[in-house]
C-alpha positions as a Python dict, from the first residue, in 0.01 Angstrom:
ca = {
    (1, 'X'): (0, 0, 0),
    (2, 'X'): (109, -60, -338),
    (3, 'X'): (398, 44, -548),
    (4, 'X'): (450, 154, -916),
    (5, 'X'): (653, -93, -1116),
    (6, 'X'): (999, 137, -1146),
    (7, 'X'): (971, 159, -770),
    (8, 'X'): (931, -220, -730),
    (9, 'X'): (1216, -265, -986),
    (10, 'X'): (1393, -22, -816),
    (11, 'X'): (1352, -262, -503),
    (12, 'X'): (1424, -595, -692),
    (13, 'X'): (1789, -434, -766),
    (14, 'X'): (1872, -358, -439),
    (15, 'X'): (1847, -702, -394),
    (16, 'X'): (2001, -835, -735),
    (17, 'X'): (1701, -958, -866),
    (18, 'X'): (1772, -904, -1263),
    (19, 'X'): (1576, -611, -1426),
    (20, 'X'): (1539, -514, -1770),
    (21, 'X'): (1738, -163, -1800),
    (22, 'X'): (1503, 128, -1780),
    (23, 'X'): (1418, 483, -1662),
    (24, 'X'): (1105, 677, -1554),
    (25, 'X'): (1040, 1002, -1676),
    (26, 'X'): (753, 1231, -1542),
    (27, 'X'): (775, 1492, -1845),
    (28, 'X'): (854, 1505, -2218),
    (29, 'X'): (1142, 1677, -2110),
    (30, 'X'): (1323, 1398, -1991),
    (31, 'X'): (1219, 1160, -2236),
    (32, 'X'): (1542, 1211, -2552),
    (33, 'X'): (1764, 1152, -2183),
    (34, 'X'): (1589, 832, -2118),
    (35, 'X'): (1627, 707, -2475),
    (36, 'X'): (1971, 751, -2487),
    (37, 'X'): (2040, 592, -2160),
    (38, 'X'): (1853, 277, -2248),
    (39, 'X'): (2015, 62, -2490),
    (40, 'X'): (1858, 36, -2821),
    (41, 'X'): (1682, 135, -3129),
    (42, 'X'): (1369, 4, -3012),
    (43, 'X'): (1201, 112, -2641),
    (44, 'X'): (893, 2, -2476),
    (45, 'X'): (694, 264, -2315),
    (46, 'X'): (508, 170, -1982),
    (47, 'X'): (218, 383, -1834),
    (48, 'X'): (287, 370, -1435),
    (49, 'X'): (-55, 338, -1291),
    (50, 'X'): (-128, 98, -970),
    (51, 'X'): (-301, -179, -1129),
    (52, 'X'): (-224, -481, -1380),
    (53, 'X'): (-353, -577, -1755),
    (54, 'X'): (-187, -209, -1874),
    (55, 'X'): (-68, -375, -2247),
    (56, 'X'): (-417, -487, -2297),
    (57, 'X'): (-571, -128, -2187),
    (58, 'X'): (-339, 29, -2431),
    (59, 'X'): (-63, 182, -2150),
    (60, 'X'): (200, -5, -2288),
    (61, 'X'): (347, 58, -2651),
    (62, 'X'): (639, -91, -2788),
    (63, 'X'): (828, 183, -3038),
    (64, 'X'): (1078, 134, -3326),
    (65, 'X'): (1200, 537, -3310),
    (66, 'X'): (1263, 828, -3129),
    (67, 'X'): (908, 1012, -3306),
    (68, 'X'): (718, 708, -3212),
    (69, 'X'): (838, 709, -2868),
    (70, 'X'): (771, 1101, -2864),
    (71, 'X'): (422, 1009, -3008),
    (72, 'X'): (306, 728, -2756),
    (73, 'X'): (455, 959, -2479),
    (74, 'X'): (267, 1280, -2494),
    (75, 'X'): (-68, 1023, -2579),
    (76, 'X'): (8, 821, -2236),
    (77, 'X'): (136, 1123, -1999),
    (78, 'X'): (-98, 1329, -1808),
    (79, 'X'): (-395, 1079, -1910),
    (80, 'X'): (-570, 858, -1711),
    (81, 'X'): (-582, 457, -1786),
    (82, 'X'): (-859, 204, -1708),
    (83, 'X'): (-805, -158, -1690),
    (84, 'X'): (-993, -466, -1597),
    (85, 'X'): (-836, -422, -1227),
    (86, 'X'): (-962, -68, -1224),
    (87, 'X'): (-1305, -148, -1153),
    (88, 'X'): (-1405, 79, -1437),
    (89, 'X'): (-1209, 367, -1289),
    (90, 'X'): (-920, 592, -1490),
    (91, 'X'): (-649, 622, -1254),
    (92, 'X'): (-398, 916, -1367),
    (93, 'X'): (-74, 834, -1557),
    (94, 'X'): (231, 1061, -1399),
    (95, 'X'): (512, 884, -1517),
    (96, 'X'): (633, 640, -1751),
    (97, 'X'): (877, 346, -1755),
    (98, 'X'): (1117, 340, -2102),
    (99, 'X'): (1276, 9, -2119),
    (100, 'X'): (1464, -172, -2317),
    (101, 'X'): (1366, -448, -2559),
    (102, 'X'): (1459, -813, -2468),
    (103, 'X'): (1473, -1132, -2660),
    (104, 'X'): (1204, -1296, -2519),
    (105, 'X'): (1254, -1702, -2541),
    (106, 'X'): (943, -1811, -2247),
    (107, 'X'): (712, -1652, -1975),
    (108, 'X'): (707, -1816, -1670),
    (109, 'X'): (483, -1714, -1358),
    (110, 'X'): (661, -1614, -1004),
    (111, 'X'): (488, -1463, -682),
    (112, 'X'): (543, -1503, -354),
    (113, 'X'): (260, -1448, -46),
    (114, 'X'): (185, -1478, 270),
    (115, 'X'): (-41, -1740, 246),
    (116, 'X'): (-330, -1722, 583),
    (117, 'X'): (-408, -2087, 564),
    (118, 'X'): (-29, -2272, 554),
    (119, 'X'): (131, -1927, 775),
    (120, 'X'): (369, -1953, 578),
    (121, 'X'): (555, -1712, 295),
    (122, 'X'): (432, -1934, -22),
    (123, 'X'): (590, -1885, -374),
    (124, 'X'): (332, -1950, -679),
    (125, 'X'): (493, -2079, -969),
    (126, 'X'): (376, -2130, -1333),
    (127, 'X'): (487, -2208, -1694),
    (128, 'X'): (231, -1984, -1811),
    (129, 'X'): (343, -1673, -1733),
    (130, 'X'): (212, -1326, -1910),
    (131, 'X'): (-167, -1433, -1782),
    (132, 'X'): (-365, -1324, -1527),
    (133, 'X'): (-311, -1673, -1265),
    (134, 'X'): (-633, -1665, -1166),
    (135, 'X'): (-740, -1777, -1523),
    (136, 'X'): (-454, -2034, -1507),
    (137, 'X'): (-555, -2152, -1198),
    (138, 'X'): (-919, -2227, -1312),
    (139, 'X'): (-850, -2332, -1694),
    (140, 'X'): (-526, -2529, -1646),
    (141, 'X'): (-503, -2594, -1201),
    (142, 'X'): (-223, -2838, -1303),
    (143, 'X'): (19, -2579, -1432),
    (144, 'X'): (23, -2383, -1090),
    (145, 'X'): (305, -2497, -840),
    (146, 'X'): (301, -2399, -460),
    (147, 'X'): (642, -2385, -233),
    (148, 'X'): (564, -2346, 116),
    (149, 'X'): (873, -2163, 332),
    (150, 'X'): (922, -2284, 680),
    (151, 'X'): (984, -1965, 878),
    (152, 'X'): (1217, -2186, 1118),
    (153, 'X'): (1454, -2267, 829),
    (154, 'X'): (1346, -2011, 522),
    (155, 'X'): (1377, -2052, 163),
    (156, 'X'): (1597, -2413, 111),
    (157, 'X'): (1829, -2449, -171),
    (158, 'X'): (1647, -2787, -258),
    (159, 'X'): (1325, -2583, -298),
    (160, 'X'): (1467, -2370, -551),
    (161, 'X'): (1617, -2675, -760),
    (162, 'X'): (1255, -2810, -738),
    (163, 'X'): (1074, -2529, -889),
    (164, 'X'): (1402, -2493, -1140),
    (165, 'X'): (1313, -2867, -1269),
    (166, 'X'): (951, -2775, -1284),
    (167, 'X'): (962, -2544, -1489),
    (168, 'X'): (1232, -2732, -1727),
    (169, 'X'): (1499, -2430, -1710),
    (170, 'X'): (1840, -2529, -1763),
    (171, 'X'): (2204, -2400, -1739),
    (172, 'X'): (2218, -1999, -1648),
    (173, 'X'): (1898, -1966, -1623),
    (174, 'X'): (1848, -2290, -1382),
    (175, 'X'): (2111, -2123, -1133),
    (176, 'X'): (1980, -1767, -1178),
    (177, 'X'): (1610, -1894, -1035),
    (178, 'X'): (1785, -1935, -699),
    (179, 'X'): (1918, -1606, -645),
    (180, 'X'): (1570, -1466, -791),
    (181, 'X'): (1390, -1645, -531),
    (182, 'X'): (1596, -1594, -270),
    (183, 'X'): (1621, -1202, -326),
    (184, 'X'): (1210, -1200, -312),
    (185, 'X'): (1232, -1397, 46),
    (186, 'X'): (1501, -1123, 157),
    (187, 'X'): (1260, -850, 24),
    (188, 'X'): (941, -983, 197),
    (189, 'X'): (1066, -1009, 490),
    (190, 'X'): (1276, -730, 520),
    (191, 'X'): (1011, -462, 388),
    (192, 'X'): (706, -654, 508),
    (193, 'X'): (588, -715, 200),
    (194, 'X'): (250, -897, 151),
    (195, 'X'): (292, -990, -220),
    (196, 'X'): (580, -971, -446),
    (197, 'X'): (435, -1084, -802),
    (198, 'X'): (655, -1142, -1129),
    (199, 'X'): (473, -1175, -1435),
    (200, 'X'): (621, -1230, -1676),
    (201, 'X'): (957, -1368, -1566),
    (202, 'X'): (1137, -1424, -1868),
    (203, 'X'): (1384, -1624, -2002),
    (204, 'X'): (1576, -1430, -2274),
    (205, 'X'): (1733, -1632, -2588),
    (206, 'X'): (2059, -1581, -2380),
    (207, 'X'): (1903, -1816, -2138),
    (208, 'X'): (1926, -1504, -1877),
    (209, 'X'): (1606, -1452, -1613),
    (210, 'X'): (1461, -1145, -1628),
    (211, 'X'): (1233, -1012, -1410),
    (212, 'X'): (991, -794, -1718),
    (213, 'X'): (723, -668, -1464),
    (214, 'X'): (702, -609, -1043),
    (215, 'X'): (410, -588, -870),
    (216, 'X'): (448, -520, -503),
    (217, 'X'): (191, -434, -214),
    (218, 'X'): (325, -381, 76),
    (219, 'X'): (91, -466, 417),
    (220, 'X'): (-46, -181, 569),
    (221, 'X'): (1, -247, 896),
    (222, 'X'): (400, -241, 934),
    (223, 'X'): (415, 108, 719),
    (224, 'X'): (499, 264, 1047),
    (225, 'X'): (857, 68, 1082),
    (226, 'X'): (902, 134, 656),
    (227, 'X'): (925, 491, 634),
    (228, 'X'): (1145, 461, 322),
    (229, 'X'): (824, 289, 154),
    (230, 'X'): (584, 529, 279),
    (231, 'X'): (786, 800, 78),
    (232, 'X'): (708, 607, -238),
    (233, 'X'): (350, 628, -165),
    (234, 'X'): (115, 786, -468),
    (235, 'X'): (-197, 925, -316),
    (236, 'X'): (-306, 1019, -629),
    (237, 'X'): (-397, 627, -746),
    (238, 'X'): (-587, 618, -441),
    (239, 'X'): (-961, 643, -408),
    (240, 'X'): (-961, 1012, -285),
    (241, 'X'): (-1187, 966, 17),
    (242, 'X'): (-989, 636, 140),
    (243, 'X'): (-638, 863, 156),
    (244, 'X'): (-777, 1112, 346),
    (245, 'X'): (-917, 895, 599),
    (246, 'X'): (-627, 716, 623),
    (247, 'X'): (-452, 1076, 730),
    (248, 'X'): (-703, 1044, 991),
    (249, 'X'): (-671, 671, 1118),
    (250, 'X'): (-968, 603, 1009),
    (251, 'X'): (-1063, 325, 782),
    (252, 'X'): (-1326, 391, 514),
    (253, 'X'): (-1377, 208, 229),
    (254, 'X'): (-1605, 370, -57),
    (255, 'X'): (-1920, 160, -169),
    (256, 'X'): (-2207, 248, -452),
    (257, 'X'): (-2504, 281, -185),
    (258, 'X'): (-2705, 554, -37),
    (259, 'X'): (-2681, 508, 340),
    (260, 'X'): (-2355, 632, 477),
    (261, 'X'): (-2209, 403, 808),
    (262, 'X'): (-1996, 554, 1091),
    (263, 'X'): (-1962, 257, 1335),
    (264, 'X'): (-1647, 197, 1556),
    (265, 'X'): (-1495, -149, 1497),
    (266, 'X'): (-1500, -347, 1169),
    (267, 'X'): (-1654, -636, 1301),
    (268, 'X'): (-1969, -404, 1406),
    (269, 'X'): (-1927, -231, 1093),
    (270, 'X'): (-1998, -563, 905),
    (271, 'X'): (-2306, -642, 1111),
    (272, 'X'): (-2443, -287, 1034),
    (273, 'X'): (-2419, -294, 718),
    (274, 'X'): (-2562, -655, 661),
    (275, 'X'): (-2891, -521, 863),
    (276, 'X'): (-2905, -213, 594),
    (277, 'X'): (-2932, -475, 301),
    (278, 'X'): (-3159, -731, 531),
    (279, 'X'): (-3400, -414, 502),
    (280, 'X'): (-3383, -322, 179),
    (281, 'X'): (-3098, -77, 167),
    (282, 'X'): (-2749, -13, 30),
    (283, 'X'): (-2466, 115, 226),
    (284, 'X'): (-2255, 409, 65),
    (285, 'X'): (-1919, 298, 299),
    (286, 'X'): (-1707, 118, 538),
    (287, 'X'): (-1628, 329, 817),
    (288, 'X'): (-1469, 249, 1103),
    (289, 'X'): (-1364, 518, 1355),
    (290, 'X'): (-1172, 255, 1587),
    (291, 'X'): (-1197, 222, 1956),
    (292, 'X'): (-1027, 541, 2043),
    (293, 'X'): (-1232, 790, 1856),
    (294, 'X'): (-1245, 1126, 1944),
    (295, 'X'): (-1489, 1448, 1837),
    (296, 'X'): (-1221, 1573, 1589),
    (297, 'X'): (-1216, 1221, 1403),
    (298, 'X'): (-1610, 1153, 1390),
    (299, 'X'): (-1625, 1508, 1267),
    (300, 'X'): (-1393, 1420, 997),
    (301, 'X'): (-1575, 1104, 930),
    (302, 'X'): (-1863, 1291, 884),
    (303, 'X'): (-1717, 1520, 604),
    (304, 'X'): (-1603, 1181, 463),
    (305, 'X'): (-1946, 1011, 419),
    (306, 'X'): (-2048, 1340, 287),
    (307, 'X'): (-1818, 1350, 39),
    (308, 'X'): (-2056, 1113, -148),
    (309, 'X'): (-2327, 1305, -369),
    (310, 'X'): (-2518, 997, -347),
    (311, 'X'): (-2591, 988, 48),
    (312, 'X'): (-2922, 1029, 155),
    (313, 'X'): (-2938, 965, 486),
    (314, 'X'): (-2676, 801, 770),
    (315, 'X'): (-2640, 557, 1021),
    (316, 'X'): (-2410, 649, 1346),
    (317, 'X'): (-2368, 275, 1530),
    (318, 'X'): (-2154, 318, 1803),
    (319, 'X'): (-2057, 84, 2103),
    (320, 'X'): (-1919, 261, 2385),
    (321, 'X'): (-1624, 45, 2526),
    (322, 'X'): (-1317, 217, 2498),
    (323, 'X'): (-1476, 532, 2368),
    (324, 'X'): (-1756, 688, 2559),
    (325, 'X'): (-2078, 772, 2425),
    (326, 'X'): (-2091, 1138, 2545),
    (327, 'X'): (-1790, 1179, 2393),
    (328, 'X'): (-1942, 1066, 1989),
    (329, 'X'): (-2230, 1267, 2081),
    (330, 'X'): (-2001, 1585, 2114),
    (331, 'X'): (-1848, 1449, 1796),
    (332, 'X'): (-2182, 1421, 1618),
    (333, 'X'): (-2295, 1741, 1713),
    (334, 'X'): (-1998, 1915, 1619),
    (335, 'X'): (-1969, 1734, 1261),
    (336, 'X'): (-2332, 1811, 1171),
    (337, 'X'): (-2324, 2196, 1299),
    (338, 'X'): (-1973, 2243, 1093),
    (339, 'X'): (-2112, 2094, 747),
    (340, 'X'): (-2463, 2227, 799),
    (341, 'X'): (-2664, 1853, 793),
    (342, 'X'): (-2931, 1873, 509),
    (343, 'X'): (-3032, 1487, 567),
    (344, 'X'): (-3140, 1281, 828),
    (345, 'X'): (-2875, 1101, 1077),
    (346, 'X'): (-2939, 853, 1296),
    (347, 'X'): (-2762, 677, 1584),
    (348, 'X'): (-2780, 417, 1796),
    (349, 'X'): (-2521, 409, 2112),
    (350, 'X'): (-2501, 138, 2361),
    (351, 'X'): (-2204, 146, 2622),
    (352, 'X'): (-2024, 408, 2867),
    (353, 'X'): (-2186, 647, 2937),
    (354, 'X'): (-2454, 612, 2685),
    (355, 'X'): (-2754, 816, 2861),
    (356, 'X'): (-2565, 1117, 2883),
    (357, 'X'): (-2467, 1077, 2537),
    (358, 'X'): (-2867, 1056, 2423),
    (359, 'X'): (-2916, 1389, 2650),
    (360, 'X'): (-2637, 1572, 2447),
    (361, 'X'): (-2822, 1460, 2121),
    (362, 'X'): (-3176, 1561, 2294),
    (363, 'X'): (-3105, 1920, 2395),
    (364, 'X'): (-2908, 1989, 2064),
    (365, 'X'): (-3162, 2112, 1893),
    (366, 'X'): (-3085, 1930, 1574),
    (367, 'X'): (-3249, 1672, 1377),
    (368, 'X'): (-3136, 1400, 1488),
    (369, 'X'): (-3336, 1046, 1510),
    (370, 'X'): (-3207, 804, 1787),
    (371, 'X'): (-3267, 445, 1768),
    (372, 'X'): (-3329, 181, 2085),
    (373, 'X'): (-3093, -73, 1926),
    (374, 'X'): (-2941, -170, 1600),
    (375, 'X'): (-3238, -347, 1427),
    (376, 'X'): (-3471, -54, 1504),
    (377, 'X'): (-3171, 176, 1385),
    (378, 'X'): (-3108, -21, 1054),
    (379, 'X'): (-3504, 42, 970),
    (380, 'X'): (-3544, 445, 1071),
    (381, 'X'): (-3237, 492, 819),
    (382, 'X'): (-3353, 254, 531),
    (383, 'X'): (-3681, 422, 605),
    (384, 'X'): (-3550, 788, 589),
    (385, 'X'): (-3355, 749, 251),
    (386, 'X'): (-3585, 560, 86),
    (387, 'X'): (-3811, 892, 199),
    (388, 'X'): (-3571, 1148, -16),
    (389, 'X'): (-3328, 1190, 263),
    (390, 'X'): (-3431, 1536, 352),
    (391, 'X'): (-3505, 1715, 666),
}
């Protein structure tokens, strides 16, 4: 789950990691507030929107007055924004972040990850901060520093000092870099935070850090012991489809095909969809209904594949372990008599239970095509959209 940037400021606060002073407004009424609080003649004006490169995309405007901030503000809020990490989608702007103007002296580059490989928390560190890394990290692989964090001992004072001389900061802002990195360590681990990215991190001509933007995404997994977090969630710069099946534990990811998957497990998921495209297909989704699926949730999967104008025909793979095949059949039955099925569906189940699931699907009296296994199943459905998809 990700976070706007005031909400990951917010965060970086709480644990005294230095933030410019701002204030997020979610109407024109409270904007003349917010540009009195913040200290000033001259604002910048932030477009909150879950995704990076917003002051190259045009969602963030620095303004020299109170009309120009008025101006840039009714432009921004209640629009949508597209940037190169949209994937050429608009995602809505509902707020906005007025901040105050610094005197910018460097950019430096701070994240810190969970890193797969090491298992360790790892910061990223670079002198070329206000760039996207990955462009560092092919252009200029030299001016990227890694800090791996033993999990017996955490973050070591020695560690910070090295990354301090690295990046050639001195005085203030030399001893500020340790409480900055030790505040993200105490933040990731406390919130179960999967990346905590600072770009830029600033060094003012005070010689004060300053943390100018926060990126946080938070994993997924833990949300159920963060409940403060999941109140900061912003279904609205979610992919539509993906939020609703996450309100039914089910885990869909949207694709640009024409053959909607409902398979439970992602590893069987994976293979399904690779056999589509090994026959000439395209799969519309990722869905996977999990081992303890019930009628209720592949009837809601259904609706979500459907969702998609661009389905023409589906694929129901489903391995009977935990969940028993009589028991998807009901499911399947039930989904396609509630949304009145105009294309062709058709499923392949192996597992408990599995010929009294087929006899369900038999005497339904619907059009339904069952496979013998998952190559022949892959086939009938490339076969049937590539046919029109209708029935």
């Amino acid at each position: 789950m990700n976070l706007h940037e005031y909400q990951a400021k917010s965060l970086f606060s709480d644990y005294q990691i230095p933030i410019p002073q701002g204030v997020m407004i979610s109407s024109m009424a409270q904007l003349d507030a917010a540009l009195t609080e913040v200290d000033g003649d001259q604002w910048v004006v932030k477009a909150q929107i879950h995704a990076g490169a917003r002051g190259k995309a045009g969602g963030v405007k620095l303004v020299a007055s109170r009309e120009e901030a008025h101006q840039v503000a009714e432009q921004l809020l209640g629009s949508s924004l597209a940037t190169i990490q949209t994937a050429g989608k608009a995602l809505p702007i509902h707020s906005l972040l007025i901040e105050q103007t610094l005197n910018i002296q460097t950019e430096l580059y701070l994240s810190l990850l969970v890193d797969r490989v090491s298992k360790t928390h790892t910061f990223i560190i670079s002198e070329a901060g206000g760039m996207d890394i990955e462009a560092v990290a092919e252009a200029t692989p030299e001016k990227i520093l890694t800090v791996h964090i033993d999990p017996t001992v955490g973050l070591m004072p020695y560690q910070c000092r090295e990354v301090g001389f690295a990046l050639g900061l001195q005085g203030t802002a030399f001893k500020q870099l340790m409480g900055v990195m030790q505040g993200l360590y105490r933040l990731a681990l406390d919130k179960d935070i999967a990346l905590l990215e600072i770009n830029p991190l600033v060094v003012t001509s005070e010689n004060n850090l300053i943390a100018l933007d926060a990126k946080i995404n938070i994993d997924s997994n833990a949300l159920y012991r963060q409940p403060a977090l999941v109140a900061m969630r912003d279904a609205t710069q979610e992919d539509e489809r993906e939020a609703k099946a996450a309100d039914h534990q089910l885990n869909y990811i949207a694709l640009e095909g024409d053959i909607g998957c409902m398979v439970n497990g992602a590893g069987l998921a994976m293979a399904t969809m690779d056999l589509i495209k090994l026959n000439g297909g395209e799969p519309a989704n990722f869905l996977d209904v999990g081992g303890g699926a019930t009628p209720e949730r592949v009837s809601e999967a259904f609706k979500l594949i459907l969702s998609s104008p661009d389905v023409k025909s589906i694929l129901v793979n489903i391995f009977g372990g935990i969940v028993r095949c009589d028991l998807i059949a009901d499911g399947i039955i039930q989904a396609v008599q509630e949304v009145g099925l105009t294309i062709p569906v058709v499923v392949r189940l192996e597992g408990t239970n599995v010929e009294l699931g087929k006899e369900k699907l038999a005497k339904s009296g619907l059009s339904i095509i069952t496979a013998d296994g998952l190559a022949d199943a892959a086939q009938k459905v490339v076969a049937a959209a590539k046919d029109g998809g209708a029935i």
